[in-house]
C-alpha positions in Angstrom: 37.5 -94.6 65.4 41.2 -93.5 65.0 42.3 -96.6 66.2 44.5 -98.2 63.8 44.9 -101.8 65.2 42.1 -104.1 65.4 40.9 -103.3 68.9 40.0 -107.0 71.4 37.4 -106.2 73.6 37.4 -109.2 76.3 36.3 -109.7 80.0 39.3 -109.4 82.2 37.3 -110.6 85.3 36.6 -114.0 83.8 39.6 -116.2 84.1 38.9 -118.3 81.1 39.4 -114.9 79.3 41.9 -113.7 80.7 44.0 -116.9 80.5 42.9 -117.1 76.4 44.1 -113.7 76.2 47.3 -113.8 78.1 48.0 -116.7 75.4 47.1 -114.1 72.5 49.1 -111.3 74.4 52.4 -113.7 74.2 52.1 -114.6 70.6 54.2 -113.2 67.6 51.8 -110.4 66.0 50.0 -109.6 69.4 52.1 -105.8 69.0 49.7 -105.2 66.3 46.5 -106.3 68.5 45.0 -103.4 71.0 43.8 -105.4 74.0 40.7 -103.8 76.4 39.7 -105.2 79.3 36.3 -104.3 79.4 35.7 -105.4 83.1 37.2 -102.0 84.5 34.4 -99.6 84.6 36.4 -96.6 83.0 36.7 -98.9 80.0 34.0 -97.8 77.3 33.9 -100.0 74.1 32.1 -97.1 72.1 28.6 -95.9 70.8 27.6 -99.4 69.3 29.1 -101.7 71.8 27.9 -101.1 75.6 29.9 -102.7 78.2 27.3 -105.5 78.8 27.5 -106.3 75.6 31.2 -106.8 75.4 31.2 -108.6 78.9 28.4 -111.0 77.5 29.9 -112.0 74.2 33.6 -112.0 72.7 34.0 -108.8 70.1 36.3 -106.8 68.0 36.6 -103.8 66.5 38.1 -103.6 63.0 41.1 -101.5 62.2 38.2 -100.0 59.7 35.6 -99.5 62.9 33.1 -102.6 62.0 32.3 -105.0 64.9 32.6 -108.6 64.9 31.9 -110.9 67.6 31.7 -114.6 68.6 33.4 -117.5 66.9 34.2 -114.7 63.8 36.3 -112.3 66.3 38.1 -114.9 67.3 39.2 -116.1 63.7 40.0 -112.1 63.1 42.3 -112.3 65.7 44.0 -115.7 64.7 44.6 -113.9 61.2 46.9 -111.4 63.1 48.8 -114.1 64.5 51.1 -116.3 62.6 51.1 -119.4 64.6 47.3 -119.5 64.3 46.3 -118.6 60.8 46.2 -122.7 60.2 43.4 -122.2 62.1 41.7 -119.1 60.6 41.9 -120.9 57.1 40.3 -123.9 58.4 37.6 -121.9 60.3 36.8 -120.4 56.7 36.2 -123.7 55.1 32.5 -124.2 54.0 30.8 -124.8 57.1 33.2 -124.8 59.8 32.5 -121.5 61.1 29.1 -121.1 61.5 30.0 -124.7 63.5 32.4 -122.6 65.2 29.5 -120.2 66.1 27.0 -122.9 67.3 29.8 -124.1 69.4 30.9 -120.8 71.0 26.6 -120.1 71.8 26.4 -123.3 73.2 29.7 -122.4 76.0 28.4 -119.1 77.1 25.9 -119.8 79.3 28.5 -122.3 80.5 31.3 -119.6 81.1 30.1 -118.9 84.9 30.3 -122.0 85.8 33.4 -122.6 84.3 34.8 -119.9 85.0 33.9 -120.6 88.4 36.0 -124.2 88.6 38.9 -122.3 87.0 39.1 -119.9 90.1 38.7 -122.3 92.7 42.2 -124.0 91.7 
């Protein structure tokens, strides 16, 4: 990949995602973030990430081309961002992020539904 930022592959027809990410966008440090809205079906994340994948699960790409996904992308991103790296150092204390990742399994199949509430307001 010639890509040079760190490349955030999210779901722009969920509305959870897309408010999470407008937040991102907004933030000091988001210039050096590539957002994609996989949703839009000319979007292609690339040889080792189909579209369902991205749509079904949060991921990155690494300014060096390796993937990361779930509660780990989202700590990657908070790095970037210097308002949240409180959080990414806490998210690397022992234990706390594979809590993260438990956590972040147990809301996906949740999403729909939630997502769902969110667009009926």
């Amino acid at each position: 990949m010639s890509e040079t930022r760190k490349i955030i592959y999210y779901d722009g027809a969920c509305p959870l995602c897309t408010i999470e990410i407008a937040h991102y966008q907004k933030q000091d440090g988001a210039e050096n973030l590539c957002f994609r809205d996989v949703s839009r079906a000319d979007e292609t994340p690339g040889a080792d990430l189909t579209r369902e994948q991205a749509l079904a699960r949060f991921h990155i790409r690494q300014e060096d081309g390796t993937l990361v996904s779930g509660a780990a992308a989202f700590v990657a991103i908070w790095d970037d961002l210097p308002k949240w790296r409180w959080a990414a150092r806490v998210a690397r204390l022992p234990l706390v992020l594979p809590m993260m990742e438990i956590g972040y399994r147990l809301f996906l199949p949740l999403r729909p539904a939630l997502a769902w509430i969110v667009r009926r307001k």
